[in-house]
BAMI-583198 format. One line per 8 residues: for each residue x, y, z of N, C-alpha, C. Coordinates in steps of 0.02 Angstrom, whole numbers, plus 50000, padded with zeros to 5 digits. Each point is the difference from the previous one (the first is absolute). Layout:
X Y Z X Y Z X Y Z ~ ...
***
This chain:
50042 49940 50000 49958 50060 50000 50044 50062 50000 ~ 49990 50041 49979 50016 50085 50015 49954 50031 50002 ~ 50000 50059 50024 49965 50056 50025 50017 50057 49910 ~ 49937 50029 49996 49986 50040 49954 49988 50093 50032 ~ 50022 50046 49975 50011 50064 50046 49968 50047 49921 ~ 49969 50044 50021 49984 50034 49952 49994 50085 50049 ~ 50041 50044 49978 50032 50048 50030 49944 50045 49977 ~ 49948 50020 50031 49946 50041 50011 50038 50059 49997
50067 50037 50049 50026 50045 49980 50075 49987 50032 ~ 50040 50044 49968 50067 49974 50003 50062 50075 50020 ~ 49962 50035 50013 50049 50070 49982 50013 50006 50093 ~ 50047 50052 49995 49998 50037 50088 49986 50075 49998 ~ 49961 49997 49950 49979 50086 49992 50055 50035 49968 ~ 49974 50066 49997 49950 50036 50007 49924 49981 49983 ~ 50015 49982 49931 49928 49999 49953 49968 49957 50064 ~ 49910 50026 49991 49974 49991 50024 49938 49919 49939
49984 49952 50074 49966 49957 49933 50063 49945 49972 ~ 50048 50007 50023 50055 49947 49987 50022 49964 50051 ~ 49982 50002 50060 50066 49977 50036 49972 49956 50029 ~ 50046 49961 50054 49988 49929 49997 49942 49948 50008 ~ 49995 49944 50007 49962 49960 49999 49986 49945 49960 ~ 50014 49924 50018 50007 49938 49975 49950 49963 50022 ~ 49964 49975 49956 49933 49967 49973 50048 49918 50004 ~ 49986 49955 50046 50046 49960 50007 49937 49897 49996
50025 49977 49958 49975 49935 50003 50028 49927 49981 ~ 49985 49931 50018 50043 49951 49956 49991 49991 49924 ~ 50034 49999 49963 50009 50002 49926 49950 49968 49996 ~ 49993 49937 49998 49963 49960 50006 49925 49993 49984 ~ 49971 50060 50034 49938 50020 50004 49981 50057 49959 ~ 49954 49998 49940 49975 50050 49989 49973 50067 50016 ~ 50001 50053 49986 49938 50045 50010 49947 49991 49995 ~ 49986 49971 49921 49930 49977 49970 49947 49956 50050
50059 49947 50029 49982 49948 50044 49990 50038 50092 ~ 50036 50047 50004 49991 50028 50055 49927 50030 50006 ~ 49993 50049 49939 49930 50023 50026 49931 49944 50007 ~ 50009 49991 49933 49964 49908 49999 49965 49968 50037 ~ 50070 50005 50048 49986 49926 50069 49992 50049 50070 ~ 50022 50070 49973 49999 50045 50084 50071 49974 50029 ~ 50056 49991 49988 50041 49975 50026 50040 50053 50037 ~ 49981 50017 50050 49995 50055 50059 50096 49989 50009
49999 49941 50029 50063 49973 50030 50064 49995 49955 ~ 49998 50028 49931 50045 49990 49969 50021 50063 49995 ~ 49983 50059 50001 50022 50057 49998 50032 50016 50054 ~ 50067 50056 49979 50022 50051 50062 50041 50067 49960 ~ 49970 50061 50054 50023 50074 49971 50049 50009 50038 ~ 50076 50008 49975 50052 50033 50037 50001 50058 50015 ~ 49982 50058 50019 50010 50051 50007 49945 50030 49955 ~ 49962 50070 50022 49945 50026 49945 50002 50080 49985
50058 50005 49969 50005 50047 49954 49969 50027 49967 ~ 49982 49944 49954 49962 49993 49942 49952 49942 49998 ~ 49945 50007 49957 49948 49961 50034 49958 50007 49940 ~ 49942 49983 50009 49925 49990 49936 50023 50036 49945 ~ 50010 50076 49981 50018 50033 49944 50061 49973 49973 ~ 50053 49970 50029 50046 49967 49958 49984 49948 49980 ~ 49967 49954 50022 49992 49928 49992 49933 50015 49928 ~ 49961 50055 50001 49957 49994 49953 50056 50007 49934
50051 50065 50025 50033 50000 49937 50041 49955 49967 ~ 50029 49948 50044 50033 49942 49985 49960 49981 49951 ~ 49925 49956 50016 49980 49972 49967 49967 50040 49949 ~ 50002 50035 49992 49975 50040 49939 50068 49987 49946 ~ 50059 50035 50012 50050 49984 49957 50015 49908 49993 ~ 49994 49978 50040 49999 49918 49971 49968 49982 49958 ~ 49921 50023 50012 49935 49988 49953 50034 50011 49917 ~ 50017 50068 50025 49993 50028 49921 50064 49994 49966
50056 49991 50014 50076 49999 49975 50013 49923 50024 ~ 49973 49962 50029 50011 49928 50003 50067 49994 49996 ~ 50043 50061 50058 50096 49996 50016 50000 50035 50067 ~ 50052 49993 50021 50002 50026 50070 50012 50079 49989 ~ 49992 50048 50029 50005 50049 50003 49978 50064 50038 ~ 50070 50032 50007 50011 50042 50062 49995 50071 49987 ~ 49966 50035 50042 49988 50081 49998 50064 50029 50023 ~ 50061 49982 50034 50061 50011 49999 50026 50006 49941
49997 49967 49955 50072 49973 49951 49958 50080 49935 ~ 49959 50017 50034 50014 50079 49935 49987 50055 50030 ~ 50031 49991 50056 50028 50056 50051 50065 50050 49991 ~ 50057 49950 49959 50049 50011 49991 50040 49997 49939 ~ 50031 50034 49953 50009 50004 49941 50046 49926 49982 ~ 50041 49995 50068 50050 49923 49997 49952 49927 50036 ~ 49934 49998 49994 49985 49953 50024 50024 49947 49964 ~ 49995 49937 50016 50023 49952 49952 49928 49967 50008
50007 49931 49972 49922 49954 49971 49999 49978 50070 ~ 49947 49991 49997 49976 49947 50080 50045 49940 50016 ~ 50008 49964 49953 50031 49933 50036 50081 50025 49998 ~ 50034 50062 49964 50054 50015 50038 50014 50004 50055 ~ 49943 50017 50063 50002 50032 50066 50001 49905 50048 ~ 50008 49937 49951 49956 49925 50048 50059 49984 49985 ~ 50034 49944 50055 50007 49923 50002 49955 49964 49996 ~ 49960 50011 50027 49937 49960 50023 49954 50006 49940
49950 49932 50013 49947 50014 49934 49976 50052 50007 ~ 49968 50013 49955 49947 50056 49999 49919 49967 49958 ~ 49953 50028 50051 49930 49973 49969 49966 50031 49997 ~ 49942 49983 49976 49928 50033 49971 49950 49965 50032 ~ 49996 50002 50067 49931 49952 50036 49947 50038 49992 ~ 49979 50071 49976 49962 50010 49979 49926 50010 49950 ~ 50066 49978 49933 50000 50030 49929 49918 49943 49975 ~ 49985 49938 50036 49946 49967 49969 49923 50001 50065
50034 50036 50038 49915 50019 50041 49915 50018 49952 ~ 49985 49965 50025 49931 50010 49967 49963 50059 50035 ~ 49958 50042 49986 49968 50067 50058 49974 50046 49938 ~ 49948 50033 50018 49981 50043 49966 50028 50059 49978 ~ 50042 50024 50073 50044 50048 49984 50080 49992 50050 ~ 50033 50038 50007 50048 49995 50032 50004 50009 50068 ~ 49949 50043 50001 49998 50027 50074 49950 49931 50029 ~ 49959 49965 49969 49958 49959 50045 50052 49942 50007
50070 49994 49952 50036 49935 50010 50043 50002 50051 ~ 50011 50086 50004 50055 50009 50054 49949 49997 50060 ~ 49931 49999 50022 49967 50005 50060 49976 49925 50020 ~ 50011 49972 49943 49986 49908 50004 50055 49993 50031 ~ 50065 50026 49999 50075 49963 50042 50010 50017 50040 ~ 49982 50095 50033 50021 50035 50052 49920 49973 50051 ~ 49956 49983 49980 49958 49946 50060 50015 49951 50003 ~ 50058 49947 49987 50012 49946 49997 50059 50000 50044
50030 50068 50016 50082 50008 50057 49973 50037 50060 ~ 49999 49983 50041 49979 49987 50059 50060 50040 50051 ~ 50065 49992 49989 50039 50000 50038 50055 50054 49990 ~ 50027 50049 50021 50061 50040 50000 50059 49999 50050 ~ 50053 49994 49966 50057 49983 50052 50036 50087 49985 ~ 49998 50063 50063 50020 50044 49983 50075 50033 50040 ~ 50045 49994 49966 50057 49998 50041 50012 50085 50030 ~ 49973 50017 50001 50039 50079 50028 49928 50067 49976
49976 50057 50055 49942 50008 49974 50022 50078 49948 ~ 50044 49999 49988 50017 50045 49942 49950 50005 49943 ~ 49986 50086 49989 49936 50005 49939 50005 49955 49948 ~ 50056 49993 49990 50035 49955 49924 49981 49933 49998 ~ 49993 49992 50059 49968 49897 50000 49943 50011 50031 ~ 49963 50055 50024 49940 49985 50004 49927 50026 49979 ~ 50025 50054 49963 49940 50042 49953 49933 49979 49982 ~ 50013 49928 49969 49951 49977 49963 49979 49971 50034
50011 49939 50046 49975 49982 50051 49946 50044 50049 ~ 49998 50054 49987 49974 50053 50047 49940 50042 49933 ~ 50010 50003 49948 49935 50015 49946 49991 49940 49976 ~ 50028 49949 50004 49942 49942 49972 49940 49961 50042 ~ 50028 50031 50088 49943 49967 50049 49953 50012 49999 ~ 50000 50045 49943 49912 50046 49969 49962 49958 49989 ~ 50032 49929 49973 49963 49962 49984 50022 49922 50019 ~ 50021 49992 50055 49981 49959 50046 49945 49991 50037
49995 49913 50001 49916 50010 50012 49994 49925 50060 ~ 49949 49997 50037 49982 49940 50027 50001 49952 49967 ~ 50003 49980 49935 49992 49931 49985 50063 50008 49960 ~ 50053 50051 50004 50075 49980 49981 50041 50050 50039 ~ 49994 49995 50068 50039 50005 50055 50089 49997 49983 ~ 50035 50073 50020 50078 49988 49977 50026 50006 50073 ~ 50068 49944 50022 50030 49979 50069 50075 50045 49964 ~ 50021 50040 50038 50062 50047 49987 50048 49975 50060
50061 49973 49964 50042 49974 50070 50066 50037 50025 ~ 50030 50013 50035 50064 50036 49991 50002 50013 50090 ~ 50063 50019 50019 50016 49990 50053 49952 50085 50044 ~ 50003 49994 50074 49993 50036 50046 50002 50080 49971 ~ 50039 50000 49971 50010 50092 49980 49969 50003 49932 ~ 50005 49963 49952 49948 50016 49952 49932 49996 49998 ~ 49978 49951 50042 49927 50007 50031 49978 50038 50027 ~ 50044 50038 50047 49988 50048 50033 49983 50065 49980
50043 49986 49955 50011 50065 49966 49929 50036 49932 ~ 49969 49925 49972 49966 49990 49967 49927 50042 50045 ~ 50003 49978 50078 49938 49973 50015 50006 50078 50031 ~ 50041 50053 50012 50015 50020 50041 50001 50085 49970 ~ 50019 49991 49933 50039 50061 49961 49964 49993 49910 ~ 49963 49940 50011 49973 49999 49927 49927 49996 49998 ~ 49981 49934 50020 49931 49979 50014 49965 50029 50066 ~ 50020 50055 50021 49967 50032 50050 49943 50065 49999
49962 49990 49946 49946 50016 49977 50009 50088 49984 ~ 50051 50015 50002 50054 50085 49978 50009 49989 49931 ~ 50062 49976 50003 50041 49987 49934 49956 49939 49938 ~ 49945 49966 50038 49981 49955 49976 49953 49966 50043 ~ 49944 49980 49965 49944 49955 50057 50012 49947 50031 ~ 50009 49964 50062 50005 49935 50046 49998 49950 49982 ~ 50037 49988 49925 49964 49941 49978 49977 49935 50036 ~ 50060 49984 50056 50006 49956 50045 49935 50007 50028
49953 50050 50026 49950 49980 50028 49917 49975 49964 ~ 50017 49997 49939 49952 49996 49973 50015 49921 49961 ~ 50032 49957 50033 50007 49936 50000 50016 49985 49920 ~ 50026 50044 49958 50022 49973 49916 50073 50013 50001 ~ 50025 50014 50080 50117 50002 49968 49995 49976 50082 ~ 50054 49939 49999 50018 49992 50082 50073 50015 49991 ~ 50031 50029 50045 50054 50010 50039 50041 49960 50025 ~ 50068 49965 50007 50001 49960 50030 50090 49992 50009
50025 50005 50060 50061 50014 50009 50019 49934 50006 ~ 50074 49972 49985 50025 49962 50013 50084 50006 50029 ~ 50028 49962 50045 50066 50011 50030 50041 49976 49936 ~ 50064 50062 50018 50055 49965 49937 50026 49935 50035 ~ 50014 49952 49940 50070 49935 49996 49932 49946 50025 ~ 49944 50019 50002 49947 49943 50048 49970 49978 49930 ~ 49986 49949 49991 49977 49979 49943 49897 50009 50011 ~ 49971 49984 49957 49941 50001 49986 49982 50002 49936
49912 49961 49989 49980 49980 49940 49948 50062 49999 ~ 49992 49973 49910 49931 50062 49997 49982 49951 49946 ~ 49945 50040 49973 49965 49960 49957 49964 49920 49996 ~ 49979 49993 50064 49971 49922 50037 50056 49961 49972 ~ 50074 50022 50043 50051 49947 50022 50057 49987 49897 ~ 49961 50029 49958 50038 50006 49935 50056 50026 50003 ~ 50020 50054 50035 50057 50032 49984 50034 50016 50047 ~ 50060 49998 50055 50041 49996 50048 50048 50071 49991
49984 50062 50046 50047 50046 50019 50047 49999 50043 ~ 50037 49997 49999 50060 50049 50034 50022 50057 49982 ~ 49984 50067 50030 50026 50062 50009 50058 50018 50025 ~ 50042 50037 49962 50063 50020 50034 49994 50077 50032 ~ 50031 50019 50026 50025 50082 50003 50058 50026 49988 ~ 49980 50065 49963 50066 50027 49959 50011 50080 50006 ~ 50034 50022 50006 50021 50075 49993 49990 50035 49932 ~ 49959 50053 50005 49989 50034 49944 50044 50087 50013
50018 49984 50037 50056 50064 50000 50005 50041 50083 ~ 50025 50046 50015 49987 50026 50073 49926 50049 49992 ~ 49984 49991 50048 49936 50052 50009 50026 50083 50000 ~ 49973 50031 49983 50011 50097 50019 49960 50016 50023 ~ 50006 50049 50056 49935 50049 50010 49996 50042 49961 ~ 49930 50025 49972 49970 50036 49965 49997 50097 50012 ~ 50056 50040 49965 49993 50064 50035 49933 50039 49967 ~ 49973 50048 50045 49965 50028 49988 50043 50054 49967
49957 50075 49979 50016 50075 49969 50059 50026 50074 ~ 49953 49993 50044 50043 50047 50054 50046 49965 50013 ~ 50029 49926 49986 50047 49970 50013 49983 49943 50078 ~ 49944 50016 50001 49978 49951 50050 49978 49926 49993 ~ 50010 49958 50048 50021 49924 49967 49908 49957 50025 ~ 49987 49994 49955 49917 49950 49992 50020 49955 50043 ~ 50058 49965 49972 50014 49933 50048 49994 49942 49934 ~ 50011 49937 50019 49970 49947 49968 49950 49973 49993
49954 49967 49944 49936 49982 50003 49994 49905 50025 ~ 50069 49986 50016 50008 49927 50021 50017 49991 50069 ~ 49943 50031 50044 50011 49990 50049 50012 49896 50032 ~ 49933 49998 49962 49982 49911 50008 50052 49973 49978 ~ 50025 50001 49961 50060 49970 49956 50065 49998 50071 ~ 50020 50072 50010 50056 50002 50052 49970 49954 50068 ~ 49968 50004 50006 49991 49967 50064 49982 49919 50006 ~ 49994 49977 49934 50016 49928 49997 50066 49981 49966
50020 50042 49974 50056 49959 49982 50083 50067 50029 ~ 49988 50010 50061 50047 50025 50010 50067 49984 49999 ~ 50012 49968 49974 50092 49991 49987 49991 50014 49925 ~ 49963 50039 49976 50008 50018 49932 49956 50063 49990 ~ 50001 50039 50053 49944 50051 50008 50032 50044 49953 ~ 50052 50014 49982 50031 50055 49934 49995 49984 49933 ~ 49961 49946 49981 49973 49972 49924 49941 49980 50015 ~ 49985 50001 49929 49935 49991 49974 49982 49938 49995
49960 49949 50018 49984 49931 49980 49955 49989 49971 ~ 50026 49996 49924 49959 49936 49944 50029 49921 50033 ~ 49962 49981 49940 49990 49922 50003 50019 49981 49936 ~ 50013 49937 49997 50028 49942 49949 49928 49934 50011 ~ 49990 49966 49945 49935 49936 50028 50049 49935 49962 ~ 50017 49965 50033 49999 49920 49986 49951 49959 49996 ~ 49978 50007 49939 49929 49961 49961 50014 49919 49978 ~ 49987 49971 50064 49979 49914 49961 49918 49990 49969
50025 49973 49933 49920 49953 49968 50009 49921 50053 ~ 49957 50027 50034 49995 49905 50050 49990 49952 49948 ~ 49952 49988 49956 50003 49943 49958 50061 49972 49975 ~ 50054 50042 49975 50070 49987 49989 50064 50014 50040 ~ 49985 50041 50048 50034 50033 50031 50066 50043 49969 ~ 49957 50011 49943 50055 50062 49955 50002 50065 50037 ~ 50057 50027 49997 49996 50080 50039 50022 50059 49940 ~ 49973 50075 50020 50033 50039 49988 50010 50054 50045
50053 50038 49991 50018 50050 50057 50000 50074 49964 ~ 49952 50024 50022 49972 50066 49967 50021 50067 50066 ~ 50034 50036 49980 50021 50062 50046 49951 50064 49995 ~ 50000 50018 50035 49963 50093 50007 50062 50044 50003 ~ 50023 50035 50000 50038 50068 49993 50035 49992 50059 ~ 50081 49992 49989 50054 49989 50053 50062 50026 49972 ~ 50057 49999 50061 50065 50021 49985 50040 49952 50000 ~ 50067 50012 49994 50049 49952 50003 50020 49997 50047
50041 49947 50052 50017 49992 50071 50056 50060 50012 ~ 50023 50010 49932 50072 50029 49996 50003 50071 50020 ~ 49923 50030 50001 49970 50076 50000 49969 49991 50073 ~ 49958 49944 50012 49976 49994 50064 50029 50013 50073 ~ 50039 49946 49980 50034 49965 50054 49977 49967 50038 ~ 49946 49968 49962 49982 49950 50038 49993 49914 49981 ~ 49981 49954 50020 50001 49939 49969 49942 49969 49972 ~ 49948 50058 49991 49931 49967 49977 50007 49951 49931
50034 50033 49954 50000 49963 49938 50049 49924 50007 ~ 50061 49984 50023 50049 49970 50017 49946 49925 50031 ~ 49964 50021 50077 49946 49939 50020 49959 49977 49939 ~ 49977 50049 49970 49958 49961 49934 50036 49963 49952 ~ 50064 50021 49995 50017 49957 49959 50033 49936 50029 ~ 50019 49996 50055 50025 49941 50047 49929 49960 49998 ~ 49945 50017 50002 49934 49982 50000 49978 49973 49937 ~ 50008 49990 49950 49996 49995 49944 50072 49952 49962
50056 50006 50021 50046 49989 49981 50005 49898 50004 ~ 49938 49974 50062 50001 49942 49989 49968 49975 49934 ~ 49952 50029 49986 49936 50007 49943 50048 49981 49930 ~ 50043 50050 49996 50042 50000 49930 50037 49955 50011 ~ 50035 49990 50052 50053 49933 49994 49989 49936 49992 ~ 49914 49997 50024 49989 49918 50007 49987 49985 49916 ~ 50020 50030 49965 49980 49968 49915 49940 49983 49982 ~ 49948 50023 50012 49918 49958 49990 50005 50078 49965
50017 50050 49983 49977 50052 49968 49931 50029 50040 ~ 49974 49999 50040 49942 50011 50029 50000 50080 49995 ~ 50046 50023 50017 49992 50073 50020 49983 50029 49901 ~ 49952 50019 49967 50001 50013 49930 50025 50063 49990 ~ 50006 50052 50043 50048 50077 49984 49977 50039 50063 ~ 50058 50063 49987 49969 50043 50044 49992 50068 49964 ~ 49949 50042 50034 49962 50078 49982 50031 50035 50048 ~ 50053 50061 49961 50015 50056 50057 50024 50032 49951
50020 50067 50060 49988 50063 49948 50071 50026 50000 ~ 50007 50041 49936 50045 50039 49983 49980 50066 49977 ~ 50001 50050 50044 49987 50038 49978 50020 50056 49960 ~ 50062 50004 50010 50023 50064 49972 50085 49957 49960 ~ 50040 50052 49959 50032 49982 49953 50059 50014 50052 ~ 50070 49943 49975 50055 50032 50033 50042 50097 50002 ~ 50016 49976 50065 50019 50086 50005 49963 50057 50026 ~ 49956 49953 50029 49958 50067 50048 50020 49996 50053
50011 50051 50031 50044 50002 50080 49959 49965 50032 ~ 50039 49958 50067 49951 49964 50046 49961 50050 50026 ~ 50002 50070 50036 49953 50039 50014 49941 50014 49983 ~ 49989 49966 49937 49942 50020 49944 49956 49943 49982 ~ 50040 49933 50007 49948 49953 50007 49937 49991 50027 ~ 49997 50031 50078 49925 49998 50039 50010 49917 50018 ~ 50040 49959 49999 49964 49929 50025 49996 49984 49944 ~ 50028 49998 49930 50000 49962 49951 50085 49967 49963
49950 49967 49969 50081 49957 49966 50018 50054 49911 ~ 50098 49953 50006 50006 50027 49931 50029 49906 49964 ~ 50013 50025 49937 50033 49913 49964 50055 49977 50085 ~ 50041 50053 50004 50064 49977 50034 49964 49960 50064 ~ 49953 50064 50040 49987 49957 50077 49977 49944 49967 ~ 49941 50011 49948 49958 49917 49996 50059 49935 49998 ~ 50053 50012 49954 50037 49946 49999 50041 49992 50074 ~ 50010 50054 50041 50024 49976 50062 49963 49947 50031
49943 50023 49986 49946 49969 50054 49994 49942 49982 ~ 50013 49976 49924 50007 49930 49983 50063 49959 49992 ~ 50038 50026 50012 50049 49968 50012 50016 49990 50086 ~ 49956 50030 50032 50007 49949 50071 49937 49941 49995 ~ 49956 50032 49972 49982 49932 49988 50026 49945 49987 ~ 50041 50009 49940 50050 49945 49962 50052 49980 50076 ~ 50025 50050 50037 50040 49990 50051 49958 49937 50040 ~ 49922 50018 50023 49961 49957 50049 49997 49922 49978
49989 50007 49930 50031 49929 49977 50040 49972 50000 ~ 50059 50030 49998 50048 49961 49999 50038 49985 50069 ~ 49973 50027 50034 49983 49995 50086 50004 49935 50009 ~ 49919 49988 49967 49959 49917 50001 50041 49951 49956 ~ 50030 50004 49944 50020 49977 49918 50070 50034 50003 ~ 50057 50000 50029 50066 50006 49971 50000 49980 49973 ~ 49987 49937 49952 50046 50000 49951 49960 50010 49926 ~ 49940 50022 50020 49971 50051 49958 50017 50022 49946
49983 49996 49921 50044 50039 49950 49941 50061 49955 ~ 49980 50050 50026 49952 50028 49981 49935 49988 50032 ~ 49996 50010 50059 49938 49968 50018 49927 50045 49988 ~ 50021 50062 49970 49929 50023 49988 49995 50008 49919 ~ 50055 49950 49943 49960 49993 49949 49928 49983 49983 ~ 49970 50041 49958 49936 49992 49968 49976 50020 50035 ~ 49995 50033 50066 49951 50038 50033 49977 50047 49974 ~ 49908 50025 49999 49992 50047 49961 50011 50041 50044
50024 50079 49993 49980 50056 50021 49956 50053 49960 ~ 49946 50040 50034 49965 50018 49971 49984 50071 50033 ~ 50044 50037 49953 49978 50092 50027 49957 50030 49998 ~ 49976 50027 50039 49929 50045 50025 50029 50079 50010 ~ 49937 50030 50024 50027 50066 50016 50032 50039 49969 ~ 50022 50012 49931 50045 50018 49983 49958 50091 50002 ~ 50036 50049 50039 49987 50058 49974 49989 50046 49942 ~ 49960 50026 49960 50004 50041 49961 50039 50064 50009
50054 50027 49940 50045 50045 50020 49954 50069 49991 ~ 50046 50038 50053 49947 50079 49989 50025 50036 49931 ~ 50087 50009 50023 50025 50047 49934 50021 49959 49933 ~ 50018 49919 50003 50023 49987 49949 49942 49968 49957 ~ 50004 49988 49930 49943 49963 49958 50011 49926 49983 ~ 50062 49990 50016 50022 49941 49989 49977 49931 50042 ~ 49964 49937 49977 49981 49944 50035 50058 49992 50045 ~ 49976 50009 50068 50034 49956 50073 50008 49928 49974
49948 49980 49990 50006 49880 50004 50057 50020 49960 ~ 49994 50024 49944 50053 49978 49959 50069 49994 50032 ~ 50023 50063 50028 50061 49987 50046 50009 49983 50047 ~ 49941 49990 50037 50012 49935 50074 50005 49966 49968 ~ 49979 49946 49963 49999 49942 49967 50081 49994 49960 ~ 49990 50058 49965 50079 49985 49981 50053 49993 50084 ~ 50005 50053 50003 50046 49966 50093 50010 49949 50027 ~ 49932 49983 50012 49999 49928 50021 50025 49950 49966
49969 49979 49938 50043 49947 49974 50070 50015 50009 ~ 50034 50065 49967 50065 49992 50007 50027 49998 50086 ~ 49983 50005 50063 50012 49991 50041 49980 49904 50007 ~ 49949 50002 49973 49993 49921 50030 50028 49954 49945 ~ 50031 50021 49943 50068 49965 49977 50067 50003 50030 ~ 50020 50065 50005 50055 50016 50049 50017 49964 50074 ~ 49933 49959 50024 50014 49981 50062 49985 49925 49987 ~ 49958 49966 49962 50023 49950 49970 49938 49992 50050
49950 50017 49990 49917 49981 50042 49977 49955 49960 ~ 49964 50024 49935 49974 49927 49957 49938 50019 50004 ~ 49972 50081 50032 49927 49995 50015 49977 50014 49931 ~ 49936 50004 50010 49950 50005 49910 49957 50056 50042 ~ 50042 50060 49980 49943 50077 50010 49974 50031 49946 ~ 49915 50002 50019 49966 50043 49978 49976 50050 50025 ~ 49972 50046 49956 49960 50059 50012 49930 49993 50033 ~ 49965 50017 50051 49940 49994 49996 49959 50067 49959
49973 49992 49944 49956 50035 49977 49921 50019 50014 ~ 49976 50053 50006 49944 50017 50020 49951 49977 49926 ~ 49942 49963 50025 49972 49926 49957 50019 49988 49962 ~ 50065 49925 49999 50023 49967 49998 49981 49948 50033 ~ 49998 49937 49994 50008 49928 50028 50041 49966 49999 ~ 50044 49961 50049 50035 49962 49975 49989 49915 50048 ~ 50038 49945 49985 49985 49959 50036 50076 49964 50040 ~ 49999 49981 50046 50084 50006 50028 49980 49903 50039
***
């Protein structure tokens, strides 16, 4: 089996209407067959960025161009073709839906996903999630999972009938916190989480005009996880399909240990590092972000990666293996990697993927990794 990902949105902003969110299921299983049968339990939303208006447009361009294709790639005068940006396949699980129109095929699938895994409550992963509960309803109830501070934050700063109506009390969105590294199922026992926690950069206080300090809006955050009360905590999800016990490891917006100083990323990969070594291939890739191009001062990141940190960060991985596997000769050949987040530039016109992507390979030749990186494109599919 593998898992099939179709990138609802793929950017880290600015543009608004792009950014992230992974429409996530086993290859295996149709759409066609999902709405069909109601197959509730086969769906999961990584993060909700982006939501119903992309997914209509997906399948609208599948319908009608019967090829994959991305509202990115004529953004930029150097885009290259879509399957320049893959290792990985690339598909069209859309392109033979039957529906009257697009919008009723995309509302046949978005009542059929049930479930959101949201790593960090940043506008960028959660926008849509928050105008599509317009139309959440009692008889297709959405369960939103993510640790203590994004719930909180949701229930607290979003859905608090100001910024947005309660959805939570009107019984069509539940809430629902879970502890990091603790495992748990969703989807009646189908699909097996483990949550990590990760640093998305140090927190700032916010100055006002007169120079007076607001303070931080993470109070909840500091006070549970105080040995890290000076960063920000996203999340990472370790997604098993129980029927096979295939995994993938999908990230939310983090730094490198090297900027941190801390060991959040390093445990995940010691955590994971048995997964790759035992040879069953189980683990099918991982989703994390790159956001910005080499050469931006670390000051400027905010809690994000460039080609260089990402390959640090994988090459302790490669270190955690060979921890387990000395005598190891490449132990993270064929692993997919799969970039998200990638920022849109303010002053230049030139495609970003293009030159993360270039970096990377030449860094992950240079170090003799063996990984197979792609781009994640905003709707795109691929299957890993």
């Amino acid at each position: 089996m593998s898992f099939e990902l179709t990138f609802l949105g793929s950017s880290g902003g600015p543009l608004e209407g792009t950014t992230c969110a992974i429409l996530l299921k086993p290859s295996n299983v149709e759409y066609a067959d999902i709405v069909a049968g109601k197959l509730h339990d086969e769906l999961v939303c990584i993060d909700a960025g982006s939501g119903l208006a992309q997914l209509t447009e997906i399948i609208y361009n599948e319908m009608l161009h019967q090829q994959p294709t991305s509202r990115l790639s004529k953004y930029y005068p150097n885009s290259l073709p879509v399957h320049s940006y893959y290792s990985a396949e690339v598909t069209t699980p859309f392109k033979d839906l039957k529906a009257d129109s697009c919008f009723q095929a995309s509302q046949g699938i978005f009542n059929c996903m049930s479930t959101y895994l949201i790593t960090h409550p940043h506008l960028d992963h959660i926008s849509s999630l928050v105008i599509n509960s317009a139309s959440f309803s009692k008889l297709n109830p959405k369960t939103v999972y993510g640790s203590i501070y994004t719930v909180s934050a949701l229930q607290n700063n979003v859905f608090n009938g100001i910024i947005w109506p309660n959805m939570p009390s009107f019984d069509i969105l539940k809430l629902v916190s879970r502890d990091y590294w603790k495992q748990f199922t969703i989807n009646n026992g189908k699909y097996t989480i483990t949550m990590f926690d990760l640093s998305h950069g140090e927190l700032v206080k916010h100055e006002s005009k007169k120079n007076g300090t607001i303070g931080t809006t993470t109070l909840t955050q500091e006070a549970q996880y105080s040995h890290q009360k000076k960063h920000y905590i996203s999340s990472a999800f370790l997604i098993s399909y129980n029927p096979t016990n295939d995994l993938i490891l999908i990230f939310g917006d983090f730094e490198s240990d090297l900027v941190s100083k801390l060991d959040n990323n390093r445990r995940i990969w010691r955590h994971i590092a048995p997964i790759i070594t035992s040879g069953e291939k189980k683990l099918k890739g991982i989703v994390l972000e790159c956001s910005n191009c080499n050469g931006y001062p670390e000051a400027e990141l905010y809690g994000h990666l460039t080609p260089s940190y990402l390959i640090s960060e994988l090459l302790a991985l490669e270190a955690a293996c060979l921890e387990i596997s000395p005598d190891s000769v490449r132990p993270l050949e064929g692993l997919n990697i799969i970039i998200n987040h990638v920022k849109e530039p303010i002053l230049v016109i030139l495609d970003p993927r293009q030159k993360i992507l270039h970096d990377l390979n030449e860094q992950n030749k240079l170090e003799n990794l063996g990984l197979n990186i792609s781009i994640g494109l905003n709707g795109i599919s691929i299957k890993l």
